[in-house]
Structures are given as structure tokens and as C-alpha cells.
C-alpha positions, 0 to 999 in steps of 0.5 A: 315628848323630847324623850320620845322623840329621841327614842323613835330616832334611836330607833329608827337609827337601828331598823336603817342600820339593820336594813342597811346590814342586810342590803349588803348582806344580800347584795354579797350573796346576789353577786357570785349568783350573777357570776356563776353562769359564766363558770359553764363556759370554761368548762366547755372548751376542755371538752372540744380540746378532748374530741379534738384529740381524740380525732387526731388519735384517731387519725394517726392510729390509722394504718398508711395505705400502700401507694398503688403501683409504687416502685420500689427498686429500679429494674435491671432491664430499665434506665432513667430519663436523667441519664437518657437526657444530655446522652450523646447519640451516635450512628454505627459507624461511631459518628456523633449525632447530637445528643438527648434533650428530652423524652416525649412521654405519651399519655398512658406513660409509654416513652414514645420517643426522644428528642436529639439535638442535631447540628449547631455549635456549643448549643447555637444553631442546633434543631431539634429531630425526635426519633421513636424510641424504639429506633434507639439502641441503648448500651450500658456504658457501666453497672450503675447504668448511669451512662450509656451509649445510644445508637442510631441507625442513621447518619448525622446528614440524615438528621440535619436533612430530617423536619425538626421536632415542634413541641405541642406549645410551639404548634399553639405558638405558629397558630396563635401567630398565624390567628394574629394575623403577622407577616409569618401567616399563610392564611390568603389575603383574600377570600376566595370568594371576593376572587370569584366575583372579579372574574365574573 
């Protein structure tokens, strides 16, 4: 009896050693299963990468467009607004009248007219007076056309006599200021009406 109990646990010594064998034998062939769905996912960034270069080569193979309305090279018969602007002014008698400040450009891009800085000293106590552009006569002063000289037909008393230039956003500042109800507004203390019923 002792004989055959040694050998019914020999033997079951051996069936659990085999199991055991092959429980690790399948449990080594399970894991690169639950491994391989993760091998698609590198996989698909190679192929964003690809149509993302694909569309840049795209898009650099495109030819450029020409630039509607582009100029190339200036004109001969056209100046530049930086040479026009700090430009002395004079009047035909070669007297100075002041000097550009700046260009008033309408909106379809016509220089409608400059903006000369008359009186003051060194900058101080100077107003602004525009002038059709038209108005000014324009003389090359060397073949580069970076200087110029702008003639006038009016004297410098004309100018400091003349209204001064006010700007659309010095326009929006005086309204806002009168709006606002400072000493500077010209709108009536009283309404008309209230001046009606004390007459009555």
C-alpha cells in the first residue's frame, strides 16, 4: 500500500509538473498575442507623415500668382510720398512757405492734396493748411527725384490767414469734446423750447 501510494504521488508529481509546463508554455505564446494589436498603431503614423508631405509638396509645386496691379519700377513722370513729405514749399517769388507734413490720399488712392505746415518756429506754434495737389507745381531738383522743389501760388500771409487743416480723427476729437458737454461745446445751455414758454 505504501508502494502504491509513492507511486500515485510520483505520478501525481509528474501530471502537475506537465501542467505546469504547459501553463507556461501557453502563457509565453498568449503574451506577444496581447501584444500585437499595438503593432498597427505605429504603423499609421508613417502614413499621416506621408500625406502630409505629399500636401506640402503640393503646395510648394504650385506656380506663385502674379501680384494684380504690382509696380515694379517707378516711373519717370511720378515721385514718392517720402520725398513730398518735409519738402520745403515756396511761392514764386521764392519766399518760404512752410513745408509738407503730410499727403491726404482719397479712397480710390488719388493724392487729393498735401498738408503744408505754415508759421511757428523750429516746429512750435505751427498750423496746418492743405492744398489741392494739383495746386502745387513740382520741380525736380536732380535725376534721382529725391528732392524737389514745390511751388505755390500764394504767399506765406495768404497761408497763416487761411482756416487750418483738421484731420477726420481731430473732427471726431472737437465732437466728442462738444458730446461731452466741456466748456469748449457750442451746444445752447437751454433748449429751445424751455425759451418759448418763458415768453409766454
Amino acid at each position: 500500500m505504501t508502494r502504491s501510494s509513492t507511486l500515485a504521488l510520483a505520478l501525481f508529481l509528474g501530471l502537475t509538473s506537465v501542467a505546469m509546463a504547459q501553463t507556461s508554455t501557453d502563457t509565453g505564446t498568449q503574451a506577444p498575442a496581447t501584444t500585437q494589436p499595438a503593432q498597427p498603431a505605429p504603423a499609421a503614423t508613417p502614413d499621416t507623415t506621408t500625406k502630409s508631405d505629399t500636401m506640402a509638396t503640393t503646395d510648394q509645386s504650385k506656380p506663385a500668382k502674379p501680384v494684380e496691379g504690382q509696380i515694379v519700377l517707378q516711373d519717370q513722370n511720378s515721385i514718392l510720398a517720402s520725398t513730398l513729405i518735409g519738402s520745403t514749399v515756396y511761392t514764386p517769388a521764392d519766399e518760404t512757405v512752410g513745408d509738407i507734413n503730410d499727403v491726404i490720399v482719397g479712397l480710390d488712392g488719388k493724392i487729393q492734396g498735401v498738408v503744408i505746415g505754415v508759421g511757428g518756429f523750429l516746429g512750435l506754434g505751427e498750423k496746418d493748411v492743405a492744398v489741392q495737389m494739383d495746386k502745387l507745381t513740382v520741380q525736380p531738383q536732380d535725376a534721382n527725384k529725391s528732392n524737389v522743389r514745390l511751388i505755390l501760388n500764394s504767399t506765406k500771409a495768404d497761408l497763416e490767414a487761411a482756416p487750418e487743416f483738421k484731420s477726420v480723427a481731430a473732427q471726431n476729437r472737437d465732437t466728442n469734446t462738444g458730446s461731452s458737454g466741456s466748456t469748449g461745446s457750442t451746444m445752447p445751455a437751454n433748449p429751445p423750447a424751455s425759451s418759448g414758454s418763458t415768453n409766454q
